[in-house]
C-alpha positions in Angstrom: -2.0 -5.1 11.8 1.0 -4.1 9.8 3.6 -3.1 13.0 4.6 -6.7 14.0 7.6 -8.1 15.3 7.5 -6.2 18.7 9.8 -8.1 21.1 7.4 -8.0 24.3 3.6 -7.9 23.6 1.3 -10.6 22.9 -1.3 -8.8 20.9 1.1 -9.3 17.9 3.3 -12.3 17.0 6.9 -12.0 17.0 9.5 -12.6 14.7 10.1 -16.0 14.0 6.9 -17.9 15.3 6.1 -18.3 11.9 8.9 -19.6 8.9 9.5 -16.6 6.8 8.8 -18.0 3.9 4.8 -18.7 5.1 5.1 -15.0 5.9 6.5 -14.2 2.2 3.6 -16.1 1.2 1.0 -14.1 3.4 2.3 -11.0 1.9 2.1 -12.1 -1.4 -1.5 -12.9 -1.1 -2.2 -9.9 0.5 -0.8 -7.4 -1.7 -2.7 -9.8 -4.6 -5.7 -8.6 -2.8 -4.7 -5.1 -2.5 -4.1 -4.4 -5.6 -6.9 -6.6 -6.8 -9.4 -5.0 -5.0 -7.8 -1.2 -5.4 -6.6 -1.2 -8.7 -9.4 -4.0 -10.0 -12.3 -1.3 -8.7 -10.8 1.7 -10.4 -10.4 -0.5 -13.9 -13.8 -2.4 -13.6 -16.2 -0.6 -12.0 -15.1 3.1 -11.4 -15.8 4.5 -14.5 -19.8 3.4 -15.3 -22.0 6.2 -16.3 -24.4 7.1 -13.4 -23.5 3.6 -11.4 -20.0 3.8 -10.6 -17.7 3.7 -7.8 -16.1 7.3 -8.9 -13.1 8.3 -6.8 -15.0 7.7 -3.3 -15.8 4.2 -4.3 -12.1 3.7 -5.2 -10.8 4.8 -2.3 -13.0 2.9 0.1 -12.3 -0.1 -2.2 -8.4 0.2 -1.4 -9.0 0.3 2.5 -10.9 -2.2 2.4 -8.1 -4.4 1.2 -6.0 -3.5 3.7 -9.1 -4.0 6.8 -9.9 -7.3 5.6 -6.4 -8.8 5.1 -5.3 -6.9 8.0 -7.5 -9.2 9.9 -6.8 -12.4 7.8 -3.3 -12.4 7.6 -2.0 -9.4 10.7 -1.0 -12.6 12.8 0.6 -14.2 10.7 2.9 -11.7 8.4 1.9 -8.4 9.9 0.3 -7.8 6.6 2.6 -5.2 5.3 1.5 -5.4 1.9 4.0 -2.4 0.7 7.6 -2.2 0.5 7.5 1.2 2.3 5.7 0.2 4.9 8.1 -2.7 5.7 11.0 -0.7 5.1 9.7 1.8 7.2 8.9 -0.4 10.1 12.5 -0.9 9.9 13.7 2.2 10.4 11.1 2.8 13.5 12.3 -0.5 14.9 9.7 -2.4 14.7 10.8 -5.5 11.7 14.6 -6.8 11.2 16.0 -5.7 8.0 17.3 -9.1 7.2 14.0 -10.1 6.4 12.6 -7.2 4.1 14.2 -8.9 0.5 12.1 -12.0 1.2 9.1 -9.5 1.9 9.4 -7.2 -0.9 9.7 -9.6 -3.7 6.4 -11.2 -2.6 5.3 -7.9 -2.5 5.5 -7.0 -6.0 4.9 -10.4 -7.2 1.5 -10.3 -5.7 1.0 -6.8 -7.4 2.0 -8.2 -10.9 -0.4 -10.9 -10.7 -3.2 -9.2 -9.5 -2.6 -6.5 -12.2 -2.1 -9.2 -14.6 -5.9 -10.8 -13.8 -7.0 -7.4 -13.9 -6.0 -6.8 -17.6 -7.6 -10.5 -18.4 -10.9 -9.9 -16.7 -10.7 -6.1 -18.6 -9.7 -7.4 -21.7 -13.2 -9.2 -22.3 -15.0 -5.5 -22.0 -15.4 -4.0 -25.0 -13.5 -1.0 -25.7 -11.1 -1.6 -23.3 -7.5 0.5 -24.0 -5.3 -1.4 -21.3 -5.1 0.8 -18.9 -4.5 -0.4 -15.0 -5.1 2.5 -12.5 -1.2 3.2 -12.8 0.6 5.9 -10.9 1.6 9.0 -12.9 2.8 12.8 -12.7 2.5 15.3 -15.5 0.6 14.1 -18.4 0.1 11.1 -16.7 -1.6 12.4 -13.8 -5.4 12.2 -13.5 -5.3 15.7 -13.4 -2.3 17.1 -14.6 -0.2 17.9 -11.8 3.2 18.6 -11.8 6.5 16.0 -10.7 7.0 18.3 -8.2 3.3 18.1 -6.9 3.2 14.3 -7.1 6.6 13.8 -5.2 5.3 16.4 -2.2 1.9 14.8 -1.8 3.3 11.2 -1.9 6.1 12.0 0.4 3.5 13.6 2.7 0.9 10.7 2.2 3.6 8.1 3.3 4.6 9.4 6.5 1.3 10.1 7.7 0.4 6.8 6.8 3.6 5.4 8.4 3.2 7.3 11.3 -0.6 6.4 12.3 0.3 2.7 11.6 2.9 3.0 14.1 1.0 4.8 16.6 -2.4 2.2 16.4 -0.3 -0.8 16.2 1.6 0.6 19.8 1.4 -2.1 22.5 -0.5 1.0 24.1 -3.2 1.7 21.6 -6.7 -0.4 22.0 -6.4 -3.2 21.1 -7.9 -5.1 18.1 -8.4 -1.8 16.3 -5.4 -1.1 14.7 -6.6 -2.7 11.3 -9.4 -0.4 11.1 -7.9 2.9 11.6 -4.7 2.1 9.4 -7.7 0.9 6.5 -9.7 4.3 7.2 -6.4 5.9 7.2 -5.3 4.2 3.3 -9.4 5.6 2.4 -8.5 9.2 3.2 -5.0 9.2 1.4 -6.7 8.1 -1.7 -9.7 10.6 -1.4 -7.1 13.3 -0.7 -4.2 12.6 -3.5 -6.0 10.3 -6.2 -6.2 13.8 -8.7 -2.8 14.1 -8.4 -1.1 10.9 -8.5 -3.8 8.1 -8.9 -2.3 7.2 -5.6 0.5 5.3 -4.9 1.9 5.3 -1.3 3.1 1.8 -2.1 5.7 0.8 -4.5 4.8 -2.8 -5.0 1.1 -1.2 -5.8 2.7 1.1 -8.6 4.9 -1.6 -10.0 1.9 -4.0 -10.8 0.4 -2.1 -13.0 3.4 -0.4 -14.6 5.2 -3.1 -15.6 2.0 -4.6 -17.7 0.9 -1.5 -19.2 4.4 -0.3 -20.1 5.2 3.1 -21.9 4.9 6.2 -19.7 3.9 4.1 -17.1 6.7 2.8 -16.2 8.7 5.6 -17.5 7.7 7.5 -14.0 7.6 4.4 -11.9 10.9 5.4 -10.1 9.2 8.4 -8.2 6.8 6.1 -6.8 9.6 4.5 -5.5 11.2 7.2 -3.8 8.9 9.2 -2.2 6.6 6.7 -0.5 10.3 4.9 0.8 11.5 8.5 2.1 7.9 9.1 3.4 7.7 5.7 5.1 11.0 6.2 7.0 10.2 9.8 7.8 6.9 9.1 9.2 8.4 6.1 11.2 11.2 8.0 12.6 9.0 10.7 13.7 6.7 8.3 15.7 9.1 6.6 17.1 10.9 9.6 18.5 7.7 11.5 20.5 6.5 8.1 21.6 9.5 7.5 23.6 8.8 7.9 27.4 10.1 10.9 29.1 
């Protein structure tokens, strides 16, 4: 349940029921299991002749993550798990800004260490060549499309993404489902962009994995950066501006 921190609405906790640092925590573990579980299925199990996962598998893998620790950790942290999302549930008013170092810093701590178990479990596979689902554009793309394609469709991605979290996390959407349709949600981003940009739509989800495999890798890192933040914000904004009452 990643919109928290509402100041009137007991379907979510608010700010400052639970220390911040226990929140950090939350989030680090979550985005552990995010990237884990994404990143982790695309490495190990994706690529087996005639048994595996393939780009469907992944994606479902990757909402999965966020369904399950939606529910494990939403009332607690508001299981962010992405530095875009939490900086765009700033900008739609939703989380104090004060709070978002503490939260992106577990972020991407709980990406490198997932990505960091990922290369140790991959490293006993014979074969192996290091790589860990990383973001990339170009030559690095899955499919070699352009910069200019991977920053649209990440941009794009983002907002959407941002903007249906907002909307199902509303004190007026049914309640108890938000964690499902923002995990369905993170399934068809992936099935839609994973050609062009392996899929990002989180920083702290790209930086994992960059920072261990190194080289080009990290190289483009800084577009998957930019795009999902100006995504996140735009999405956010845009919600928050229809969903105002007449």
């Amino acid at each position: 349940m990643h919109a928290v921190h509402l100041k009137s609405n007991n379907r979510y906790i608010i700010g400052g029921i639970m220390s911040l640092s226990k929140r950090s925590l939350a989030e680090l573990i979550g985005t552990f299991w995010l990237v884990l579980g994404g990143c982790g299925s695309a490495v190990l199990a994706a690529g087996i002749p005639e048994l595996g996962l393939g780009y469907l598998g992944v994606s479902f893998a990757f909402g999965l993550t966020v369904v399950t620790m939606a529910y494990a950790i939403g009332h607690i942290s508001g299981c962010h798990l992405n530095p875009a999302i939490s900086i765009g549930l700033v900008a739609g008013g939703r989380f104090n800004a004060k709070e978002l170092p503490h939260y992106i810093i577990a972020q991407v701590l709980g990406a490198i260490l997932a990505a960091l178990l990922i290369r140790t479990i991959a490293s006993g596979m014979e074969g192996y060549a290091g790589g860990l689902a990383s973001n990339g554009f170009a030559e690095h793309s899955p499919h070699g499309y352009s910069m200019m394609a991977g920053l649209i469709i990440e941009i794009v991605m983002t907002a959407m993404f941002l903007f249906i979290i907002m909307g199902a996390t509303d004190k007026r959407a049914p309640a108890g489902l938000a964690p499902i349709a923002i995990g369905f949600t993170l399934v068809l981003i992936h099935l839609i962009s994973i050609p062009v940009t392996n899929t990002s739509v989180n920083p702290a989800r790209s930086t994992g994995p960059a920072l261990i495999e190194g080289g080009i890798a990290l190289q483009q890192l800084w577009l998957f950066w930019i795009a999902p933040i100006i995504g996140a914000v735009i999405g956010a904004v845009s919600y928050k501006t229809i969903s105002q009452p007449d």
